[in-house]
VMD Tcl script that draws the C-alpha trace (Angstrom):
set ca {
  {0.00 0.00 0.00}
  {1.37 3.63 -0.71}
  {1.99 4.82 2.31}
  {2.93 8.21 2.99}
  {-0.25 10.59 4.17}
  {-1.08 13.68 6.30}
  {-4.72 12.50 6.13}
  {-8.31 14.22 4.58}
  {-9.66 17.04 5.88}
  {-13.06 15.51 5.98}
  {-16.34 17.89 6.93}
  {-19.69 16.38 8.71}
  {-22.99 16.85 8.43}
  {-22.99 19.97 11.31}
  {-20.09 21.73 9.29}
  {-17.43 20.30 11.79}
  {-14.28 19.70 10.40}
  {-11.81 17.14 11.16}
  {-8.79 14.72 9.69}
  {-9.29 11.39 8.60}
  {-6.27 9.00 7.49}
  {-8.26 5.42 6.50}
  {-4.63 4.47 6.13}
  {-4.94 3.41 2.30}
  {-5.11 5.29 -0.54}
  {-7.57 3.12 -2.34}
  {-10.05 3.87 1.22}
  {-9.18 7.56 0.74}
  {-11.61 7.21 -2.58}
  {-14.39 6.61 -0.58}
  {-14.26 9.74 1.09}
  {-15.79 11.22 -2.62}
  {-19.11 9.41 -2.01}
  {-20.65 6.34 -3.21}
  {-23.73 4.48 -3.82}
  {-26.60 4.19 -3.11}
  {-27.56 6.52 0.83}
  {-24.25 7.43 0.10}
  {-24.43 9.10 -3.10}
  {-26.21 12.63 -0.97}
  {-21.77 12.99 -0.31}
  {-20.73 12.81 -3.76}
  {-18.15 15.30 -4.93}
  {-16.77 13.98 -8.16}
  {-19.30 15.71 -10.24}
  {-16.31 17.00 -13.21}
  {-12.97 15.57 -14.24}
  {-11.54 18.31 -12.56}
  {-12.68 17.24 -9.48}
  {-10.79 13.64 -9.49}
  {-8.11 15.48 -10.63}
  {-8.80 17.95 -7.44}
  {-8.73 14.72 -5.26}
  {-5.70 12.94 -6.15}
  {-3.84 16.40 -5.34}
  {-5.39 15.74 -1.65}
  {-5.16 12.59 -1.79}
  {-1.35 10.47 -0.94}
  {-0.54 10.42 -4.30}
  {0.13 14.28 -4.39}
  {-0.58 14.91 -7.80}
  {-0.96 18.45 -8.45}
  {-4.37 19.29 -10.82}
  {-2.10 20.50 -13.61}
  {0.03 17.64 -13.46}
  {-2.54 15.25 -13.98}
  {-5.08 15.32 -17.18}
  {-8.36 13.40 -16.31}
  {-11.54 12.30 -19.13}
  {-14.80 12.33 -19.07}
  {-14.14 8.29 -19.32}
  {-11.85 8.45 -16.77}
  {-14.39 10.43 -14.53}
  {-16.58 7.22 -15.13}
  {-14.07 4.56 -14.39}
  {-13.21 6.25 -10.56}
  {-16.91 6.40 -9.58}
  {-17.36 2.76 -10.46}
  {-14.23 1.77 -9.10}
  {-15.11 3.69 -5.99}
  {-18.52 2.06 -5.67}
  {-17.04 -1.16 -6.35}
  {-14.33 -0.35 -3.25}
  {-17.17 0.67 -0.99}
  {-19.00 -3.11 -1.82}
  {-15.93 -5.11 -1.52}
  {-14.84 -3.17 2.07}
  {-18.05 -4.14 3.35}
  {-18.11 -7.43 2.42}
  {-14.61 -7.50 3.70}
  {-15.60 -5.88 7.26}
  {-19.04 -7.92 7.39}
  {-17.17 -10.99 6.88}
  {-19.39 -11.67 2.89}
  {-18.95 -12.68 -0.47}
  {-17.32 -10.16 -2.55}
  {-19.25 -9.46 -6.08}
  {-17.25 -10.87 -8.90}
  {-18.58 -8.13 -10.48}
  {-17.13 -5.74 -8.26}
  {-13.83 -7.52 -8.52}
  {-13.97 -7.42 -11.76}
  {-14.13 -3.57 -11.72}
  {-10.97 -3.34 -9.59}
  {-9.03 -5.92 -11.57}
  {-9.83 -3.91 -15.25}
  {-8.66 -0.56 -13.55}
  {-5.50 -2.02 -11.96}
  {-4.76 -3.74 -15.27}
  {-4.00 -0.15 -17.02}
  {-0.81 1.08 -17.23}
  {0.03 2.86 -13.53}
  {2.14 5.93 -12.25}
  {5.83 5.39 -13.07}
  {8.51 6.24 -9.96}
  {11.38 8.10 -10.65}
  {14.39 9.05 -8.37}
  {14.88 12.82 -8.47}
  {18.09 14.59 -8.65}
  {17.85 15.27 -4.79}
  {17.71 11.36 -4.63}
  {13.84 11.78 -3.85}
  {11.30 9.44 -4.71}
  {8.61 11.08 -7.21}
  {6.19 10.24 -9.86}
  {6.68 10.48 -13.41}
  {4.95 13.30 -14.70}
  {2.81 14.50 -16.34}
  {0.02 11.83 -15.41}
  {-3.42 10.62 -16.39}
  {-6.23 10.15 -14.97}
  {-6.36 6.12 -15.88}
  {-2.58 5.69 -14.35}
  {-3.48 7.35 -11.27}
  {-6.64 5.22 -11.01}
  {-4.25 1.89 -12.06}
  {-2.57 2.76 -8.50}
  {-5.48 3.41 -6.56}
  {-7.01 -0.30 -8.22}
  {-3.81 -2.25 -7.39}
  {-3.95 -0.55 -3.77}
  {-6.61 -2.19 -3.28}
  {-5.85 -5.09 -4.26}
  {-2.60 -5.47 -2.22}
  {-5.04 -4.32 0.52}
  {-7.53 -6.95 -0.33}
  {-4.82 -9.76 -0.93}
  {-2.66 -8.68 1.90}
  {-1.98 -9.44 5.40}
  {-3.94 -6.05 6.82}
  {-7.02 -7.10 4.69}
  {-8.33 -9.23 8.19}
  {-7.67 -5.15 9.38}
  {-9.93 -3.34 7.67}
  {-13.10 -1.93 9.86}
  {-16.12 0.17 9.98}
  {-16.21 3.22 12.49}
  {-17.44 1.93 15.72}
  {-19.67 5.24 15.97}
  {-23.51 3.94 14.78}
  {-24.14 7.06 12.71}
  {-21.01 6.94 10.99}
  {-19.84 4.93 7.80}
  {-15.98 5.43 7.39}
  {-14.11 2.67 6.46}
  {-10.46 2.33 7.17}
  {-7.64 -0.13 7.72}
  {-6.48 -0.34 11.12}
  {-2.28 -0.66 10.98}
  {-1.55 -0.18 14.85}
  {0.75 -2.54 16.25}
  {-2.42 -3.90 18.76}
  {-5.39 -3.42 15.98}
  {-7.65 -2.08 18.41}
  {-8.30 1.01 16.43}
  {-12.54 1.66 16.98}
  {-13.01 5.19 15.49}
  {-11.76 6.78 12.03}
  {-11.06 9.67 13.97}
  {-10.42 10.73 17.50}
  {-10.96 14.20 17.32}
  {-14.59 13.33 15.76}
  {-16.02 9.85 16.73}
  {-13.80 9.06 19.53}
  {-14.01 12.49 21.12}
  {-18.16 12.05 20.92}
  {-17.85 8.15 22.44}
  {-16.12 9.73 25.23}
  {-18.17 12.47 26.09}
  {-21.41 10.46 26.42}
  {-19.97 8.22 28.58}
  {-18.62 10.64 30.80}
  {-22.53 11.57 30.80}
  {-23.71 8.65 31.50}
  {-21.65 7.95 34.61}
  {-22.47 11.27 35.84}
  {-25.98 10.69 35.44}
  {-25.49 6.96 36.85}
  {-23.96 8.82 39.50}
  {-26.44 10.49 40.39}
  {-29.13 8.59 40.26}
  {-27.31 6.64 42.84}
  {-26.58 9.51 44.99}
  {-30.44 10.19 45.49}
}
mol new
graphics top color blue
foreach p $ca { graphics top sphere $p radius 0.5 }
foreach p [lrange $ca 0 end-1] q [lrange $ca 1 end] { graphics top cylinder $p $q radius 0.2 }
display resetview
């Protein structure tokens, strides 16, 4: 999996703002919507905006280093929904569609993003890019997520109103929440309510 990541600057429902990392870049596509109830999030309306995303996303690609199709537009919302089906198979313990394989496997199987060492001895892409390579990675992320030894890892916020998936890599996998500040803050402050209130109900 590609590794390096600051994480999304995700927004809720109540305009709060906070940073996700669902430690894979093929999981940071799902933060662009999906299908079905989750289509009401769906931000990849142009092909400038998928070429917006994978300048946010870990792959760093700057808009004008990247030129993305109407076709390729198509291909990363289908290989998006087909991520969202497989992850929840995945963290549900299912069958995974064949035909949602099948969508991963025909975008991985394009040519991808080609490394280069820079003259600093830095690690960089070469460039300029399109939209179908930078989709190839995102596809074989996934599958070297899927395939690999973190795919047992991958989980569903703990929170019951909240649907991010991500792929727990801490050394004891007990990750419960894609985000402290957000989830895991809120899990914490109604329990602290609810032993206060416990409290003092027993007090009386």
């Amino acid at each position: 999996m590609i590794a390096t990541a600051t994480g999304l600057l995700l927004r809720s429902s109540d305009g709060t703002g906070f940073r996700f990392d669902p430690g894979a870049l093929c999981l940071e596509l799902l933060c662009t919507g999906g299908p079905g109830e989750l289509a009401r999030w769906e931000s990849l309306h142009t092909p400038q905006d998928l070429a917006d995303w994978l300048g946010r996303s870990r792959l760093g690609l700057r808009p004008d280093e990247v030129t993305v199709t109407a076709g390729e537009l198509a291909t990363g919302r289908a290989l998006r929904d087909a991520l969202w089906r497989l992850t929840r198979a995945a963290v549900r313990e299912g069958r995974p569609s064949p035909a949602d394989l099948a969508e991963v496997n025909r975008a991985a199987a394009a040519p991808p993003l080609a490394p280069r060492i820079t003259d600093d001895g830095d690690r960089a892409w070469a460039l300029p890019a399109t939209g179908g390579q930078a989709l190839s990675a995102v596809a074989r992320d996934a599958v070297e997520l899927l395939t690999g030894p973190f795919a047992g890892r991958i989980r569903e916020c703990g929170a019951d109103n909240c649907q991010l998936v991500f792929v727990d890599t801490s050394r004891p996998g007990r990750r419960r929440w894609c985000s402290m500040e957000r989830c895991g803050n809120r899990h914490k402050v109604r329990a602290l309510r609810a032993r206060r209130d416990a409290e003092e109900r027993t007090a009386r």
